[in-house]
Every structure is written in C-alpha cells, then in structure tokens.
PDB file with one MODEL, atoms N, CA, C and O in Angstrom:
MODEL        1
ATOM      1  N   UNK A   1     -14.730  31.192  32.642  1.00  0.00           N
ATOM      2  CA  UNK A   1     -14.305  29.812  32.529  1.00  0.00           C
ATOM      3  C   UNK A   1     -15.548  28.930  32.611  1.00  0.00           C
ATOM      4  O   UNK A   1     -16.310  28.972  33.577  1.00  0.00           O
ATOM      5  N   UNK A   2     -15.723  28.116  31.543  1.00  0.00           N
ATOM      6  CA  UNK A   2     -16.591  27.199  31.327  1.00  0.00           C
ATOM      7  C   UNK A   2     -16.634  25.687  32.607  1.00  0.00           C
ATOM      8  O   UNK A   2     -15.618  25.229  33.129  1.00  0.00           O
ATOM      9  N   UNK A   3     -17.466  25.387  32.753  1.00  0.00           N
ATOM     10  CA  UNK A   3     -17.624  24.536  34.173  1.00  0.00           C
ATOM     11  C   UNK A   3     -17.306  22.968  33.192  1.00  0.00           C
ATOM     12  O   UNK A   3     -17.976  22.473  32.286  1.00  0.00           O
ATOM     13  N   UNK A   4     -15.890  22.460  33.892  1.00  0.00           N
ATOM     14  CA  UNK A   4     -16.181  21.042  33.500  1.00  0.00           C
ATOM     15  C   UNK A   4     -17.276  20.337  33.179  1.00  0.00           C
ATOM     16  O   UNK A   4     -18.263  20.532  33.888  1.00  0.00           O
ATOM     17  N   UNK A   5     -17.410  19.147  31.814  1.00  0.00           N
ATOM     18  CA  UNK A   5     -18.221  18.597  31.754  1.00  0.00           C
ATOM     19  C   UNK A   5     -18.533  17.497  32.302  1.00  0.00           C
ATOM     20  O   UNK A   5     -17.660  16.634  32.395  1.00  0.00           O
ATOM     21  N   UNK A   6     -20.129  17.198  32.905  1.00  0.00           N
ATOM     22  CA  UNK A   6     -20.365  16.560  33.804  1.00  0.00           C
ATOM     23  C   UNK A   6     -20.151  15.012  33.811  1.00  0.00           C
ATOM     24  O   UNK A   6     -19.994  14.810  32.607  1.00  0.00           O
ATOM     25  N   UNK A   7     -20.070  14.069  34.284  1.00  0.00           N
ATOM     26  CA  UNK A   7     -19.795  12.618  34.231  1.00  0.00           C
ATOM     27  C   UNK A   7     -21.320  12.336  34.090  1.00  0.00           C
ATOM     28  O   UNK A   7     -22.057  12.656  35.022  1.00  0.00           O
ATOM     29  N   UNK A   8     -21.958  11.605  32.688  1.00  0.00           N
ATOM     30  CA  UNK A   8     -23.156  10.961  32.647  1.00  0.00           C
ATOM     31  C   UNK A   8     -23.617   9.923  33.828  1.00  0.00           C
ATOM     32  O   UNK A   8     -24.692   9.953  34.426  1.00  0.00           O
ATOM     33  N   UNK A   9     -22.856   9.269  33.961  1.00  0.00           N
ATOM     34  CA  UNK A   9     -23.200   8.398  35.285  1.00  0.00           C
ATOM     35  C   UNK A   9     -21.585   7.761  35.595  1.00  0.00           C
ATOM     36  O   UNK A   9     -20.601   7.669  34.861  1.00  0.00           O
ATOM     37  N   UNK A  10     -21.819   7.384  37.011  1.00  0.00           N
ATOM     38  CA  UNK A  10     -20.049   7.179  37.486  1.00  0.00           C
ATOM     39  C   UNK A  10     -19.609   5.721  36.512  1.00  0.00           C
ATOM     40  O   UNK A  10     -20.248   4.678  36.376  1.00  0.00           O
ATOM     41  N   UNK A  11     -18.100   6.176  35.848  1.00  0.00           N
ATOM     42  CA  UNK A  11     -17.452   5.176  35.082  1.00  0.00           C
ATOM     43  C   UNK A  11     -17.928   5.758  33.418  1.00  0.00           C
ATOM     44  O   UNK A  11     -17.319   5.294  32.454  1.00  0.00           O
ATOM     45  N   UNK A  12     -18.925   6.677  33.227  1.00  0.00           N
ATOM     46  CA  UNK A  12     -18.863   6.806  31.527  1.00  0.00           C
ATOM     47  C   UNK A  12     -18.567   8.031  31.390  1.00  0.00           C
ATOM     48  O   UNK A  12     -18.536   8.992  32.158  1.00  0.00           O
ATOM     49  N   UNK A  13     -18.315   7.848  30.115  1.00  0.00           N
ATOM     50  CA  UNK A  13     -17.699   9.739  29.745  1.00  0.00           C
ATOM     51  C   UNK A  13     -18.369  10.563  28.587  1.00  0.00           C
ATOM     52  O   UNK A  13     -18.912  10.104  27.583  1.00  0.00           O
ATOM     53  N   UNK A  14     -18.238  11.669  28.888  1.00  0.00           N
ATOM     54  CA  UNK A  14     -19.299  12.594  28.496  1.00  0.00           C
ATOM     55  C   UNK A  14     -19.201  12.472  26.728  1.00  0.00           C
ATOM     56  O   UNK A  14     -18.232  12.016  26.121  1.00  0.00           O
ATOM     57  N   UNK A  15     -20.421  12.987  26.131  1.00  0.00           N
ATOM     58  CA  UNK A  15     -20.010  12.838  24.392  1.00  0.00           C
ATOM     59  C   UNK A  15     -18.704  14.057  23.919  1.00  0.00           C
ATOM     60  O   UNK A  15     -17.850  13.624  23.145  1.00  0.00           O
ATOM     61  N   UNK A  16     -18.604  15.208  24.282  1.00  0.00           N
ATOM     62  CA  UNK A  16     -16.901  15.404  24.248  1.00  0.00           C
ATOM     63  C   UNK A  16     -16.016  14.433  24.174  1.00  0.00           C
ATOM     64  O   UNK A  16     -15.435  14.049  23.159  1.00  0.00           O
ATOM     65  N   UNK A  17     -15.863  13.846  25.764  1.00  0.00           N
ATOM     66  CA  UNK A  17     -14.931  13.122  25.717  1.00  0.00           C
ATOM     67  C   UNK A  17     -14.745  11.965  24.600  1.00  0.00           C
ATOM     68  O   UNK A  17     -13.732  11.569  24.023  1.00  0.00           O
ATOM     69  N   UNK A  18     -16.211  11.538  24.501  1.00  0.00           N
ATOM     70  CA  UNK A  18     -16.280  10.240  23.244  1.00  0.00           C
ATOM     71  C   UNK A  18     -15.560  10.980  21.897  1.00  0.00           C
ATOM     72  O   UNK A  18     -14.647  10.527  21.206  1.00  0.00           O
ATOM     73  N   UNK A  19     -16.234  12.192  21.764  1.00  0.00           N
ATOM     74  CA  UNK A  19     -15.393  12.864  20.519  1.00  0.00           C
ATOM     75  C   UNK A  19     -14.226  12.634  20.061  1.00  0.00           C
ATOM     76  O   UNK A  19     -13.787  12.087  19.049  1.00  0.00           O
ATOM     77  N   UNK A  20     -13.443  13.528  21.662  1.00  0.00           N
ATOM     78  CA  UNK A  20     -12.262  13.334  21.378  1.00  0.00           C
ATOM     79  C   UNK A  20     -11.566  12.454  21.782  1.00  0.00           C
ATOM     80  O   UNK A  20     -10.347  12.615  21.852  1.00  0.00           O
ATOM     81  N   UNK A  21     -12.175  11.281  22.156  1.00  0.00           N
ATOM     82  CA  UNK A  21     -11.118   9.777  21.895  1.00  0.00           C
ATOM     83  C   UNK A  21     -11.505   9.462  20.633  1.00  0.00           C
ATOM     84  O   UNK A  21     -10.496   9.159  19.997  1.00  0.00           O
ATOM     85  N   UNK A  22     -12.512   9.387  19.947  1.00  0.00           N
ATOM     86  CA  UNK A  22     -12.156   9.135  18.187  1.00  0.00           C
ATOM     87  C   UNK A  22     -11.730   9.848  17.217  1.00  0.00           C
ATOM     88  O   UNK A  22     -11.449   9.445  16.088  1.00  0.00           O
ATOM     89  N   UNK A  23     -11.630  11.597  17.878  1.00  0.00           N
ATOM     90  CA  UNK A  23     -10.713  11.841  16.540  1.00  0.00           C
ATOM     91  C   UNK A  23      -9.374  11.679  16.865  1.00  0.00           C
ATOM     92  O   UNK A  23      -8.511  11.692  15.987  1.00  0.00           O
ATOM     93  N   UNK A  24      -9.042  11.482  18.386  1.00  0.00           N
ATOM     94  CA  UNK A  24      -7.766  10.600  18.531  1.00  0.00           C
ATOM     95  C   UNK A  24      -7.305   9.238  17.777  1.00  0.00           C
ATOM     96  O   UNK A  24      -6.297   8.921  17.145  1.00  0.00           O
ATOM     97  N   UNK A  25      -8.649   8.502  18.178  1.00  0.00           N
ATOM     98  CA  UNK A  25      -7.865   7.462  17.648  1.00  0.00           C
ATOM     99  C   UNK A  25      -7.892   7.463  15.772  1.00  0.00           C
ATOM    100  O   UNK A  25      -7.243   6.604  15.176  1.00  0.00           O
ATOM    101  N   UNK A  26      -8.533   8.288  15.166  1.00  0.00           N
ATOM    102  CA  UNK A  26      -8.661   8.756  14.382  1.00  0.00           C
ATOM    103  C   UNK A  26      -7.004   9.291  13.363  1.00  0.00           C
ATOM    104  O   UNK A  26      -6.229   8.854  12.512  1.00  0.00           O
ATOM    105  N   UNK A  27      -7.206  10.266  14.055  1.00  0.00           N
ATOM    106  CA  UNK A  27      -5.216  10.370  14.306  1.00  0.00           C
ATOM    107  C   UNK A  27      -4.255   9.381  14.033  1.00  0.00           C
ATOM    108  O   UNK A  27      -3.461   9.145  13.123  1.00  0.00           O
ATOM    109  N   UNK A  28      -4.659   8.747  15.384  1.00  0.00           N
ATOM    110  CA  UNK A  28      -3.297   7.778  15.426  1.00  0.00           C
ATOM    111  C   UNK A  28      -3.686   6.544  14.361  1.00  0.00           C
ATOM    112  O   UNK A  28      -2.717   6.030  13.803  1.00  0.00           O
ATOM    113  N   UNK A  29      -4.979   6.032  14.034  1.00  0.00           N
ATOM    114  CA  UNK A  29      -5.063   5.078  12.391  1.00  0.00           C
ATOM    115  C   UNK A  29      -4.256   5.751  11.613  1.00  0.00           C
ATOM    116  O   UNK A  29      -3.157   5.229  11.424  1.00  0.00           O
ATOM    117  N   UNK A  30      -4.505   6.930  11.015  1.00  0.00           N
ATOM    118  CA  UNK A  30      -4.242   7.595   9.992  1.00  0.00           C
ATOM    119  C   UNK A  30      -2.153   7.811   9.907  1.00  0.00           C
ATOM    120  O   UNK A  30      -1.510   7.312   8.983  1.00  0.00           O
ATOM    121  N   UNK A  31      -1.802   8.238  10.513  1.00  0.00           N
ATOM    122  CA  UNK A  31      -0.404   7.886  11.403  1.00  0.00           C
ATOM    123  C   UNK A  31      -0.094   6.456  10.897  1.00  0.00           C
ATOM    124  O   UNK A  31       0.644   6.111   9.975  1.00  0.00           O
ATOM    125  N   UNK A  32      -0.800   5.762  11.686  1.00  0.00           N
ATOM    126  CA  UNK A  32      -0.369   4.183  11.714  1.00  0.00           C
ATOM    127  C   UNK A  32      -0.273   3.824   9.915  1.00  0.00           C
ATOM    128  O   UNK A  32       0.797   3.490   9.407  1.00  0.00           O
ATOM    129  N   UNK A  33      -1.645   3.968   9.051  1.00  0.00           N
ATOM    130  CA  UNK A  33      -1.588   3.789   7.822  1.00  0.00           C
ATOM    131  C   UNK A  33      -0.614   4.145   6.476  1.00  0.00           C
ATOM    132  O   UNK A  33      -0.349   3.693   5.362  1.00  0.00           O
ATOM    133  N   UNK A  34      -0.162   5.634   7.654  1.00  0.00           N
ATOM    134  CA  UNK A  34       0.866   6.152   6.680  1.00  0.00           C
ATOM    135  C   UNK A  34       2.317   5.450   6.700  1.00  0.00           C
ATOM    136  O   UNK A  34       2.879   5.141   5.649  1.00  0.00           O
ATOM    137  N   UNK A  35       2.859   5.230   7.915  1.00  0.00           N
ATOM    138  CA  UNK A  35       3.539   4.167   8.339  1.00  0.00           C
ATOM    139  C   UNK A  35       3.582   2.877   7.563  1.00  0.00           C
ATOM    140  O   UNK A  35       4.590   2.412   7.031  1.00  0.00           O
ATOM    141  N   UNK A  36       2.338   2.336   7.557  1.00  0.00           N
ATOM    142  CA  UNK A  36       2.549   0.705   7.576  1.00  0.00           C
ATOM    143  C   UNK A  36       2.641   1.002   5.216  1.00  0.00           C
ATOM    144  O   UNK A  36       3.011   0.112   4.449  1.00  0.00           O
ATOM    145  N   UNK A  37       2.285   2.117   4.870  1.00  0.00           N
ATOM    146  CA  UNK A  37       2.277   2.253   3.704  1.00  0.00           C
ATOM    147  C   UNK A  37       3.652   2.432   3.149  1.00  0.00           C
ATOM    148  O   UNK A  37       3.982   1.825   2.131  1.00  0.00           O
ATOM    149  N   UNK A  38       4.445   3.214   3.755  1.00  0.00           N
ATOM    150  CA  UNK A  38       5.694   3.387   3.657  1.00  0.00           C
ATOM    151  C   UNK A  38       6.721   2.309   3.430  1.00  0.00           C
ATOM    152  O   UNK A  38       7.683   2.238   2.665  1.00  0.00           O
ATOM    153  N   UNK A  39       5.994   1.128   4.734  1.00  0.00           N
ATOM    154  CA  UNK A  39       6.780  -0.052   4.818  1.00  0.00           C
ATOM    155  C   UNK A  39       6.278  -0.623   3.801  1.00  0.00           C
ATOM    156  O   UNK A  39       7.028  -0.629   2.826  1.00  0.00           O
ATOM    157  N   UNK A  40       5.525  -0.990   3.698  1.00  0.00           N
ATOM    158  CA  UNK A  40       5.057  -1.671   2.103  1.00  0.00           C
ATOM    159  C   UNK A  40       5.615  -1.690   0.849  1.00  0.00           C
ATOM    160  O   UNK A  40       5.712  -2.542  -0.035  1.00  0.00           O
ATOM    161  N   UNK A  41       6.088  -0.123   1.029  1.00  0.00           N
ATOM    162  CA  UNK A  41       6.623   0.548  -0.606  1.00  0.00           C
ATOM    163  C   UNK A  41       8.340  -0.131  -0.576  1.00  0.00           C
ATOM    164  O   UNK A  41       9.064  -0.466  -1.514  1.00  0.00           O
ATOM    165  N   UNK A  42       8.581  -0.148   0.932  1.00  0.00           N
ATOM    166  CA  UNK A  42      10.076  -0.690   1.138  1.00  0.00           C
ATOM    167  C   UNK A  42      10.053  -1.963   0.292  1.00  0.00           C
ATOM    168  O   UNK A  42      10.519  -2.338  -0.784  1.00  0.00           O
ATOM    169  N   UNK A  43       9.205  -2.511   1.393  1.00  0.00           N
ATOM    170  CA  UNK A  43       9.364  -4.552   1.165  1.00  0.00           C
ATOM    171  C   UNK A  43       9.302  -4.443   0.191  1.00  0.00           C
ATOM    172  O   UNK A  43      10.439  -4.658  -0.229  1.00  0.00           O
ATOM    173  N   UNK A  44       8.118  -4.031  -1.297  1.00  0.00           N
ATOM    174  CA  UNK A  44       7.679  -4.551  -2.112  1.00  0.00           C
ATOM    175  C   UNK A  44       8.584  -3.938  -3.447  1.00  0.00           C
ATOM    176  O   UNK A  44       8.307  -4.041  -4.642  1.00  0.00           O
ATOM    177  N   UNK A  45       9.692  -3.304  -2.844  1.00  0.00           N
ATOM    178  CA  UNK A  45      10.749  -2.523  -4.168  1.00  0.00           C
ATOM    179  C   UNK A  45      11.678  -3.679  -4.422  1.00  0.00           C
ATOM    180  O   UNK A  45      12.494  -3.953  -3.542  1.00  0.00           O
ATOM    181  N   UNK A  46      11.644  -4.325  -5.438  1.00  0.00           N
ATOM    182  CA  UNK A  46      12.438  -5.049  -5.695  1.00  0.00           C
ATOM    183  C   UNK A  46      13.636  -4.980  -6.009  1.00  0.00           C
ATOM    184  O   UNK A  46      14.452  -5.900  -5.960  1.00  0.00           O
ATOM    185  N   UNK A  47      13.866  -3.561  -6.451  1.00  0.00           N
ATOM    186  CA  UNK A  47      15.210  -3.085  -7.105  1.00  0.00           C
ATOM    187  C   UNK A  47      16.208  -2.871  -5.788  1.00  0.00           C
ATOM    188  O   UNK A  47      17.360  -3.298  -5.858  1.00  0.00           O
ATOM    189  N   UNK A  48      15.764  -2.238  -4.656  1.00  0.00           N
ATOM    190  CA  UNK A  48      16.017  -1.980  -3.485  1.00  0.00           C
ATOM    191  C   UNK A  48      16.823  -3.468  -2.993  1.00  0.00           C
ATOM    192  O   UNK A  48      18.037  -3.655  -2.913  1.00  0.00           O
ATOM    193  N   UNK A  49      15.641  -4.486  -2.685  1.00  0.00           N
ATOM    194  CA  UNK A  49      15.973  -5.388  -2.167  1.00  0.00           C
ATOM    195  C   UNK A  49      17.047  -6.434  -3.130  1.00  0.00           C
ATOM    196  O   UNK A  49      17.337  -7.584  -2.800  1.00  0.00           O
ATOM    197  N   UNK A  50      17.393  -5.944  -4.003  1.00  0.00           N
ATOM    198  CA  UNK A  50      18.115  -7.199  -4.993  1.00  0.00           C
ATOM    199  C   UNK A  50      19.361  -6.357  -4.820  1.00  0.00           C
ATOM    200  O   UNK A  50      20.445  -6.921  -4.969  1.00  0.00           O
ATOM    201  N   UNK A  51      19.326  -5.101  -4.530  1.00  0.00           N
ATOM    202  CA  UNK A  51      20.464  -4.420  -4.112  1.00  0.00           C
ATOM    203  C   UNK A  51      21.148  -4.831  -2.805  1.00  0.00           C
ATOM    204  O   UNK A  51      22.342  -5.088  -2.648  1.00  0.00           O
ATOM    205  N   UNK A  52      20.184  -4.844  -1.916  1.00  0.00           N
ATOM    206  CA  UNK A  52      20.665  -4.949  -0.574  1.00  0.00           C
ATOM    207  C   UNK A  52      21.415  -6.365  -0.810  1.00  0.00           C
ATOM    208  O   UNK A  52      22.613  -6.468  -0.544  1.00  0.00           O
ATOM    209  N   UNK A  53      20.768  -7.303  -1.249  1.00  0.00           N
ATOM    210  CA  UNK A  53      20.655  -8.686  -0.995  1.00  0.00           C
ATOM    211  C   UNK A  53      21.593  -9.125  -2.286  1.00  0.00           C
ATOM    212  O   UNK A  53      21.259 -10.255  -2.644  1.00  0.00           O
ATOM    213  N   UNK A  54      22.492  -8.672  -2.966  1.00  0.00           N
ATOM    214  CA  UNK A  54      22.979  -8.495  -4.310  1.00  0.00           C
ATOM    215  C   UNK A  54      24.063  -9.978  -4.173  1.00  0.00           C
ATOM    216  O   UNK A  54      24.367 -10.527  -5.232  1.00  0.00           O
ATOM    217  N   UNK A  55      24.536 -10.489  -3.011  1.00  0.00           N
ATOM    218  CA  UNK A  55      25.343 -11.628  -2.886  1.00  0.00           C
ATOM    219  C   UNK A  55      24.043 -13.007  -3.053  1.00  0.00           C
ATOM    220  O   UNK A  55      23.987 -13.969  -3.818  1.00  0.00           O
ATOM    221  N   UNK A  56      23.210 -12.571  -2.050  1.00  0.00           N
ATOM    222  CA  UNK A  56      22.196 -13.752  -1.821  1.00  0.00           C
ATOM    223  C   UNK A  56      21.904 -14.238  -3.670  1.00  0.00           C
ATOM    224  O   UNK A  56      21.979 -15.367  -4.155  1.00  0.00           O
ATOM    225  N   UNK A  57      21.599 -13.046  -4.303  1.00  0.00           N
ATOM    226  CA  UNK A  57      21.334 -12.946  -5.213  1.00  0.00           C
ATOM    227  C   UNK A  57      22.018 -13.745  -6.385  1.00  0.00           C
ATOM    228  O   UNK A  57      21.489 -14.640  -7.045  1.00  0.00           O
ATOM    229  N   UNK A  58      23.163 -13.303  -6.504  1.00  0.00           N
ATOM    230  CA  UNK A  58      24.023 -13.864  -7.060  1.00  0.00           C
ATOM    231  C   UNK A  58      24.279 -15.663  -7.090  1.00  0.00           C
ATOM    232  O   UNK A  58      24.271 -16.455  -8.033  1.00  0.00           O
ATOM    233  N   UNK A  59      24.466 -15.826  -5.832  1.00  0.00           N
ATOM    234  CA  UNK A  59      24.554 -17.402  -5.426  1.00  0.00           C
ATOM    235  C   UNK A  59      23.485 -18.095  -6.079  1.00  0.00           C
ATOM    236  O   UNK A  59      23.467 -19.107  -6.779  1.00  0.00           O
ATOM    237  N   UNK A  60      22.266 -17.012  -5.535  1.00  0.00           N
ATOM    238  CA  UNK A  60      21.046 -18.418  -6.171  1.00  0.00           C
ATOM    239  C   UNK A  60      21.000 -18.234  -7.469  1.00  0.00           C
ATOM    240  O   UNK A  60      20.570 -19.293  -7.924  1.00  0.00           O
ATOM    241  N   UNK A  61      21.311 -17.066  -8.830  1.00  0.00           N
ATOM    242  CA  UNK A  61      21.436 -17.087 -10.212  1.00  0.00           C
ATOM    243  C   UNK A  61      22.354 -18.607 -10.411  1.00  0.00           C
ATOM    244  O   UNK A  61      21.841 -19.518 -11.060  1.00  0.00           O
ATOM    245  N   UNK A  62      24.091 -18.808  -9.631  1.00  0.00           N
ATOM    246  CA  UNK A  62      24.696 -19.382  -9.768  1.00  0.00           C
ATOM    247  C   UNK A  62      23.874 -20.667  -9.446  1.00  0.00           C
ATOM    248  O   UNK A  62      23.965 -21.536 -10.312  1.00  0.00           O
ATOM    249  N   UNK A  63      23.318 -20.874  -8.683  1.00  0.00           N
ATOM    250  CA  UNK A  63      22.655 -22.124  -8.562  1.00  0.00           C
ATOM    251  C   UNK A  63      21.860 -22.559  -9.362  1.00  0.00           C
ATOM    252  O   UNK A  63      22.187 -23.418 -10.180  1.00  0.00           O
ATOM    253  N   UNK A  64      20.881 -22.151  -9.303  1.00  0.00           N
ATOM    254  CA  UNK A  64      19.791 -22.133 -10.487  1.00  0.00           C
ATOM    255  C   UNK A  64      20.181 -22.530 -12.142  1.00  0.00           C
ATOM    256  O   UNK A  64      19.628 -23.317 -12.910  1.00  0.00           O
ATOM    257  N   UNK A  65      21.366 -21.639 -12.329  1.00  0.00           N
ATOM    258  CA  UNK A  65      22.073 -22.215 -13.495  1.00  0.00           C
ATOM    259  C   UNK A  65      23.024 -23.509 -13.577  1.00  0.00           C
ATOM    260  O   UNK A  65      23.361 -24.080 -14.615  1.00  0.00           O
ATOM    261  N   UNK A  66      23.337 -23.804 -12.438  1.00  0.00           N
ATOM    262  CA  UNK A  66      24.148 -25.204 -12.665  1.00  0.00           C
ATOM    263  C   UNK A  66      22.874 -26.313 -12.664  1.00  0.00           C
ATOM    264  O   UNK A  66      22.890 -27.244 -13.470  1.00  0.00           O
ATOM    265  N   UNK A  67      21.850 -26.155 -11.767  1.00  0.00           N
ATOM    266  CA  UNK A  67      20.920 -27.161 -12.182  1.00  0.00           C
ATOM    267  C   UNK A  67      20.074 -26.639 -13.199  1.00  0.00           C
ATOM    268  O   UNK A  67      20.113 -27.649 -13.900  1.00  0.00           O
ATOM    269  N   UNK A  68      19.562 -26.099 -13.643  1.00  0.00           N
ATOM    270  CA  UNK A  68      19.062 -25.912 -15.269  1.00  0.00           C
ATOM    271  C   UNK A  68      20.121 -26.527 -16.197  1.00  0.00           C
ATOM    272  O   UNK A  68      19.893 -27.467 -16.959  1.00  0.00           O
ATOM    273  N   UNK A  69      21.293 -25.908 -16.058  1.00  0.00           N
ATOM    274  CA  UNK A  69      22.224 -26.380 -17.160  1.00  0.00           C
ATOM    275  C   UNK A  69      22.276 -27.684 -17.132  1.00  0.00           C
ATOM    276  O   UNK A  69      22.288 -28.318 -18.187  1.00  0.00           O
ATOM    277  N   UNK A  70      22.319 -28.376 -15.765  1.00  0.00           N
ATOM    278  CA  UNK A  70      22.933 -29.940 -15.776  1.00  0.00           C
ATOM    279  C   UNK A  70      21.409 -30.618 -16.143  1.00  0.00           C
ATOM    280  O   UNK A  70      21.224 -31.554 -16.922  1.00  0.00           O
ATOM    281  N   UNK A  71      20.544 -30.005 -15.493  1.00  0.00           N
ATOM    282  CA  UNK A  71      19.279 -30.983 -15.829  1.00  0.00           C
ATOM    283  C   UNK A  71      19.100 -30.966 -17.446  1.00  0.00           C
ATOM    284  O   UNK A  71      18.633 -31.997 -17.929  1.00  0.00           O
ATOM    285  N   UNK A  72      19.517 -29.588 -18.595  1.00  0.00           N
ATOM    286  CA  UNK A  72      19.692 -29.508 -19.720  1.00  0.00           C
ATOM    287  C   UNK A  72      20.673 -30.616 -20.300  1.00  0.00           C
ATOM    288  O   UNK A  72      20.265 -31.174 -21.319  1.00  0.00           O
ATOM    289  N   UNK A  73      21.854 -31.001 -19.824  1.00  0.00           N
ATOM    290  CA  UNK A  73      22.590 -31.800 -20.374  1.00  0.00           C
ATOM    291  C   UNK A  73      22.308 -33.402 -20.464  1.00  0.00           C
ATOM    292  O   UNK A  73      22.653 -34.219 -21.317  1.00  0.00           O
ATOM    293  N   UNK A  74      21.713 -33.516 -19.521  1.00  0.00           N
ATOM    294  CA  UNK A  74      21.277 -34.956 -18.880  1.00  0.00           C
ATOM    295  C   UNK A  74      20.437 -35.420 -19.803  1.00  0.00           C
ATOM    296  O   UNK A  74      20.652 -36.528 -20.292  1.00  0.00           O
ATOM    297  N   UNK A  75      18.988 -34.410 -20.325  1.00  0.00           N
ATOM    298  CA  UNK A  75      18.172 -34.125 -21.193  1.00  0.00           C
ATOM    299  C   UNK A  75      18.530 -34.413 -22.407  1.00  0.00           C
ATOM    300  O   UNK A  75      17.994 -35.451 -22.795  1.00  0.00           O
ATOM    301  N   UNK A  76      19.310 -33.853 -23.271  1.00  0.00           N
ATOM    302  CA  UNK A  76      20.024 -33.506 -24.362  1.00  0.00           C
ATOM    303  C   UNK A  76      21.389 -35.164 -24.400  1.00  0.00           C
ATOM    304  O   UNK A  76      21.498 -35.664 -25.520  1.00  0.00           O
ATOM    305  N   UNK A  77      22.027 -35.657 -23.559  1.00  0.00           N
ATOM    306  CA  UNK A  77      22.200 -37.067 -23.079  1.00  0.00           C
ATOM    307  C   UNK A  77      21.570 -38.010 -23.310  1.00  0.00           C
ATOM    308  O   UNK A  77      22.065 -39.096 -23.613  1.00  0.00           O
ATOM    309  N   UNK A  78      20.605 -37.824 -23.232  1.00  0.00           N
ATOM    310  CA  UNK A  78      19.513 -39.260 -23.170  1.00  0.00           C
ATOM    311  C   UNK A  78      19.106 -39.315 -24.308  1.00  0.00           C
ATOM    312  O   UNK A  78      19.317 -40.449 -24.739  1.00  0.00           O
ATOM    313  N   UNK A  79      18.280 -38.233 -25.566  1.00  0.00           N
ATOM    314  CA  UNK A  79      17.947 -37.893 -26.164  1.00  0.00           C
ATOM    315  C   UNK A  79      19.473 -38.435 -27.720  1.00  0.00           C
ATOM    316  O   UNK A  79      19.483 -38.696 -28.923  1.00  0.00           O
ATOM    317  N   UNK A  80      20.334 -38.335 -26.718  1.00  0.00           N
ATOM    318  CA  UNK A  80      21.379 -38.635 -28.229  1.00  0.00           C
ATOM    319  C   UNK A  80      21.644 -39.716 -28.220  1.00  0.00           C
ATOM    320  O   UNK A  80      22.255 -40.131 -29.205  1.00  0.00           O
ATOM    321  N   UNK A  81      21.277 -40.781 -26.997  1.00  0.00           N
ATOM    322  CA  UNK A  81      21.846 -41.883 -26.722  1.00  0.00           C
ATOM    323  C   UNK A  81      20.852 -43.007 -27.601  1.00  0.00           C
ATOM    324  O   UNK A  81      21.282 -44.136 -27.838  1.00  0.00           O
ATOM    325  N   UNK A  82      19.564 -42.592 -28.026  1.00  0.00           N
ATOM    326  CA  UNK A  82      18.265 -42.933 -28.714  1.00  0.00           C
ATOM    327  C   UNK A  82      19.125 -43.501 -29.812  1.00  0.00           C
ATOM    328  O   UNK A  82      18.604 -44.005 -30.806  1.00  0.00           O
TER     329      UNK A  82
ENDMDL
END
C-alpha cells in the first residue's frame, strides 16, 4: 500500500489532488453541456412548440388576421372614396 500523498503546505492540495478536481470538473462541464444542448434542441424546435402551444397559436393567427384584414379594408376604403 502506497503512503498517502503528502499536503504541500497546510490548506493546499497535492498536484493529484489538483488533477483530479479538474478532470472532475471536467466531467461535470461536459455533463452540464450535454444537458444544456439538449435543452436548446427542445426550445428551439418549432414544430414541437406550435404543437404544444397549438391553441395559443391559433388565437394569435385569428388575431393577426382580423387586423390585417381590417387594416386591409380601411386601406382599400379610403382609396375608393378618392
């Protein structure tokens, strides 16, 4: 059995230990990146979200078209009244 490694001076830790807290944290980036990539692919699917959201959706088409249409008529109004 190999003799623990020694403490460089009291409060720091040996270059092992430095090692292996960065290929830890090493790890856990890599983890984290795969994660936060995943979520990304969620948010940024539009087909997904127009699904989920397929009422929200709807309403604002319906909206959007009564003021296009009416701002079209108003337009097309003025224009005949010339």
């Amino acid at each position: 059995m190999s003799p623990a490694p020694r403490q460089i001076a009291s409060g720091q830790r040996t270059p092992q230990e430095i090692r292996a807290s960065i290929e830890s944290n090493r790890m856990q980036l890599g983890e984290a990146i795969a994660q936060l990539r995943a979520e990304v692919t969620v948010a940024t699917d539009w087909r997904r979200q127009i699904e989920a959201h397929k009422k929200q959706v709807l309403i604002g088409a319906a909206v959007a078209g009564f003021v296009i249409g009416g701002g079209l008529a108003i337009i097309t109004r003025r224009r005949g009244n010339r």
